[in-house]
N, C-alpha and C positions, 0 to 999 in steps of 0.2 A: 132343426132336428139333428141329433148327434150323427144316425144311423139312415138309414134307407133299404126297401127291399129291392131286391135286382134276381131275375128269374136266370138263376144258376143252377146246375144240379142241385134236388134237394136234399137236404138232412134231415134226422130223428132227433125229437127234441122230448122232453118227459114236462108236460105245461100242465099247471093246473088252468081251470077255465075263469073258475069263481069260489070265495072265500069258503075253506070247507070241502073244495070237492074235492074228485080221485084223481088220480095222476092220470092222463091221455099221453100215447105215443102217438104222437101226431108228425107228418112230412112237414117241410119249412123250406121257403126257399132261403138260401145263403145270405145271411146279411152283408152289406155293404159298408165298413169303416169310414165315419163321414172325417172332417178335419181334426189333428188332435186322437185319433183312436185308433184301435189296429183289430184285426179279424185275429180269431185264434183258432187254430184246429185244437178242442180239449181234447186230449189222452185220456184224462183221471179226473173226478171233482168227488169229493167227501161229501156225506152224506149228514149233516148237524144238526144237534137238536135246535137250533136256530132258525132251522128250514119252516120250523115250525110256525113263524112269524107268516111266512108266505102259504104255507099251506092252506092256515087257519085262517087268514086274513088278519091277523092281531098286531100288524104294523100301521100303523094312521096313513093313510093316502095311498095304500098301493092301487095300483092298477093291474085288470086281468085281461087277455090271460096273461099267465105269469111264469118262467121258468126258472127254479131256485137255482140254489148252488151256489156256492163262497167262497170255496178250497176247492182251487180249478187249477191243473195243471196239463199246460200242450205247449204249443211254438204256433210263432206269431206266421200267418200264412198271406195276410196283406198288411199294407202299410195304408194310412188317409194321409189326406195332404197337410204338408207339414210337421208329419214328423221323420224326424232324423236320427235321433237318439238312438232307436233299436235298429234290428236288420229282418226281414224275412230270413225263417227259417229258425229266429232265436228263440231258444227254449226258456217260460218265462211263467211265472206263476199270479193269480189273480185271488187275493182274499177277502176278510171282509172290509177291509178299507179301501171301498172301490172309487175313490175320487174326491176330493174337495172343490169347493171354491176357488179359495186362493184371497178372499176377497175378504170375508166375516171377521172379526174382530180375534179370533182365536186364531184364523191362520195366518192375520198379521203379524199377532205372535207368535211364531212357528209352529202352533199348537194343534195342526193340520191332524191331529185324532179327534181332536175336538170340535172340529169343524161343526158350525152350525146347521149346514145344508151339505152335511156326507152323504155320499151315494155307498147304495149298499149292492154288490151283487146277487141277483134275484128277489131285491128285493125295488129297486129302484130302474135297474134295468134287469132282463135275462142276465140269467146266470148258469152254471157249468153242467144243468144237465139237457145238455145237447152236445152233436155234433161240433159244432161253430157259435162260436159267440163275439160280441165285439165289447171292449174295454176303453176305457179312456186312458192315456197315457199315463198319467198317476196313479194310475193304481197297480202300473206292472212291475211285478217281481224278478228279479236274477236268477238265474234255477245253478247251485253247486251241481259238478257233472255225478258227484259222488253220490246223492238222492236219486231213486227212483222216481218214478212218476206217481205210483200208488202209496210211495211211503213219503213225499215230498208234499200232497194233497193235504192231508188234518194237519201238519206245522201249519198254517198257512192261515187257520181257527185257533184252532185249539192248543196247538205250537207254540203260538208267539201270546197268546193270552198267558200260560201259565208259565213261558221262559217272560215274558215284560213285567207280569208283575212280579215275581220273584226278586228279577235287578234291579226296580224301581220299591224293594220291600223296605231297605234300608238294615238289613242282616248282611251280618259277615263269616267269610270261611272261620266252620268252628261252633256254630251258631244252633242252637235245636231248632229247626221248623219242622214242624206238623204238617202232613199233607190232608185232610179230609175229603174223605173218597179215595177209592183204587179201582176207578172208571174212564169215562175216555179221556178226561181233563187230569184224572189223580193219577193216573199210570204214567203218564208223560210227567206230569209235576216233580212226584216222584223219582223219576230218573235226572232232569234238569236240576233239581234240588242235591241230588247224589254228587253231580257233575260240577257243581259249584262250590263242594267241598265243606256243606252243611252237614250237619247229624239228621238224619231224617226220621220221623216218627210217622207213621202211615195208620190212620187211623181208616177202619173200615167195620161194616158191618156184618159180624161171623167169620168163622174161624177159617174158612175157605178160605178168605183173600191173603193167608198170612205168609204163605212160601210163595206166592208170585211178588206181594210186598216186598218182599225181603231180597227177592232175584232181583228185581226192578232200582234196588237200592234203600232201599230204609233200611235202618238199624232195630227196628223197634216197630212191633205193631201191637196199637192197640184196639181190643176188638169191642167196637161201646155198645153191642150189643147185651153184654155180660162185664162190661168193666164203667165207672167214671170217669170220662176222656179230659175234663178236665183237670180231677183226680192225680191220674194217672200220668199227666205230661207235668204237674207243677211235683211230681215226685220225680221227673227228670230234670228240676231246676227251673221249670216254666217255658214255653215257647217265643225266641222272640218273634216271629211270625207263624201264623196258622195260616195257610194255604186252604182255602173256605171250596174245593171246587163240587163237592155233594149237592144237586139242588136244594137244599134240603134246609128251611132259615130256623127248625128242632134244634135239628142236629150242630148247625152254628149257631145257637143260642147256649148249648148244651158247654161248648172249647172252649169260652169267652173266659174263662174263670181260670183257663188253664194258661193263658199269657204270663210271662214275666214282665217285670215293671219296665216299662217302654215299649212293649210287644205291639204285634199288631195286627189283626184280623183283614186277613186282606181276603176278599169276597169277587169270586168270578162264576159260582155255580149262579144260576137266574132263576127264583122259584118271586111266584108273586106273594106268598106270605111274609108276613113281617119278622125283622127279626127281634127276639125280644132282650133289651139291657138295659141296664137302671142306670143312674149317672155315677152314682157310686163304683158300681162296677170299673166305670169308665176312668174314674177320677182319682180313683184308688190304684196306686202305680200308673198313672198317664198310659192310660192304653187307649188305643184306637182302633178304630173300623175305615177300611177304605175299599171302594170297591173300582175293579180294573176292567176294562175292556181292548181288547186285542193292539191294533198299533200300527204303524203305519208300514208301505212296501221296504223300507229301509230297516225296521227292526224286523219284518220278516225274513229280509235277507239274514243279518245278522243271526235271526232263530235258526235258518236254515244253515250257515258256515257253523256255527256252534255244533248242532246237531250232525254235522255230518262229522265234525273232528273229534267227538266227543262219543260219538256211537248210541247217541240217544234216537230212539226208531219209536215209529207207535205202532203198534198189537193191532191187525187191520183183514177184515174180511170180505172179500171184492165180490161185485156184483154185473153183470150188463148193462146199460142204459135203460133197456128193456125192460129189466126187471126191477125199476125204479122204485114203484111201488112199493114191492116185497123187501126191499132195499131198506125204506124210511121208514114200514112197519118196524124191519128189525132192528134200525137206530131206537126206536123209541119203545121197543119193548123193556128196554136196560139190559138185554140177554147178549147183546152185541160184546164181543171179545177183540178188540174196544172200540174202533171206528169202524165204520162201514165206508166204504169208497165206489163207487161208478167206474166203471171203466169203457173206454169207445172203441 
């Protein structure tokens, strides 16, 4: 076993018990770091619509009880045996790439996000809403001094999903992308996209989101409530990437026509309907779809130096550990202005 309990003073942990149920503040004794892993005091852990896998049970094989959390930020408080690499006391961040193999056919070829047997935070082991939690060495992150703890937490999701797929889009300074959505994934896109010296178009829905759009960096907001988004961007000359991050697979069904030839649909919002596109669509100017997930602790580093030299911050409204519950309602009402974070 990775981990072991050892009767320590206790901590406050927010566990669900079983698929579906309410969040419990429950005491916990202090985990013990077995070999390979290190204890963390969390400061901060975000609050993701991802949490939603753990809540719901809608991950294949978890086990309960369960406590979530992906975008975890504290300092490492012990060391297990064998490692060397970090130090007590190092401030260090935990996302959702909590671990690989090493061994699968995908991390022989470096391709350690693709790992066949990833470990997820919270959702494969505890994760960030408690006091203390234990990590496997690969999954720990570098913390810039220049990031807070509460605003270093959502890069760490949501961060590094919408800065990795961006620089793995295949667009250049100069370039139109579309952000769809100006929510917790589009407000960030949006600004990363600004910061890489794209043209931004920020598509959202009603005319509210159109001066935060525009603060945040886009050039251009169009509102598809009332307009044709994809209309409306191939009269900007066409997108070569559309930033998909709206769950919404309408609403990215709706852009697809707005690509220029070569463009590319790149998809990180997660809604279980399909999205709908004829081949034609596809074939007609070589467009494509591809969809991204987050990335490993070295491009979260990277999302994290970017973001701090560049001033890109996420829109964030903190809670107690306590009030976990009240916390995840408000992630998942949409009403959240934009992440929700824990705080210890």
């Amino acid at each position: 076993m990775a981990t072991t309990r050892v009767a320590i003073a206790p901590m406050k942990a927010a566990q669900i018990s079983k698929a579906g149920g309410d969040f419990e503040i429950v005491d916990r004794e202090i985990p013990k770091p077995g070999a390979g892993h290190v204890l963390i005091k969390v400061h901060a852990c975000g609050v993701c619509h991802s949490d939603v896998f753990t809540k719901e049970g809608q991950w294949p094989g978890i086990e309960y009880p369960r406590v979530p959390g992906h975008e975890v930020v504290g300092i490492i408080d012990e060391l297990g045996t064998g490692v060397s690499e970090w130090k007590k006391g190092q401030r260090i961040g935990v996302g959702w790439h909590g671990g690989h193999d090493g061994t699968c056919l995908a991390c022989r070829r470096g391709d350690f996000r693709n790992c066949r047997n990833l470990k997820i935070p919270g959702i494969s082991y505890d994760g960030g809403y408690e006091q203390y939690m234990v990590a496997p060495v690969e999954a720990l992150t570098a913390m810039p001094e220049g990031l807070s703890d509460v605003e270093a937490a959502p890069l760490l999701c949501a961060g590094i999903t919408t800065y990795n797929a961006l620089r793995h889009s295949g667009a250049m300074p100069g370039d139109l992308i579309a952000v769809l959505g100006v929510g917790g994934l589009g407000h960030l896109g949006i600004q990363f996209a600004n910061k890489f010296g794209y043209k931004v178009a920020a598509i959202g829905r009603g005319s509210e989101s159109a001066s935060l759009a525009k603060k945040l960096g886009a050039s251009v907001y169009i509102d598809n409530k009332v307009t044709n988004p994809a209309e409306a961007l191939q009269e900007l000359g066409g997108a070569q990437v559309i930033l998909a991050t709206a769950p919404s697979s309408k609403s990215m069904t709706e852009v697809i026509d707005g690509l220029a030839p070569n463009g590319k649909l790149m998809v990180i919002g997660v809604s279980a309907d399909p999205i709908e596109v004829t081949p034609v669509q596809l074939v007609t100017g070589s467009r494509s779809i591809q969809g991204w997930a987050s990335g490993t602790p070295a491009d979260e580093e990277d999302t994290l130096r970017f973001a701090e030299l560049t001033g890109v911050r996420p829109m964030i409204e903190t809670y107690p550990l306590e009030k976990a519950a009240e916390a995840y309602a408000r992630m998942m009402s949409g009403k959240a202005q934009f992440r929700v974070v824990l705080t210890m």
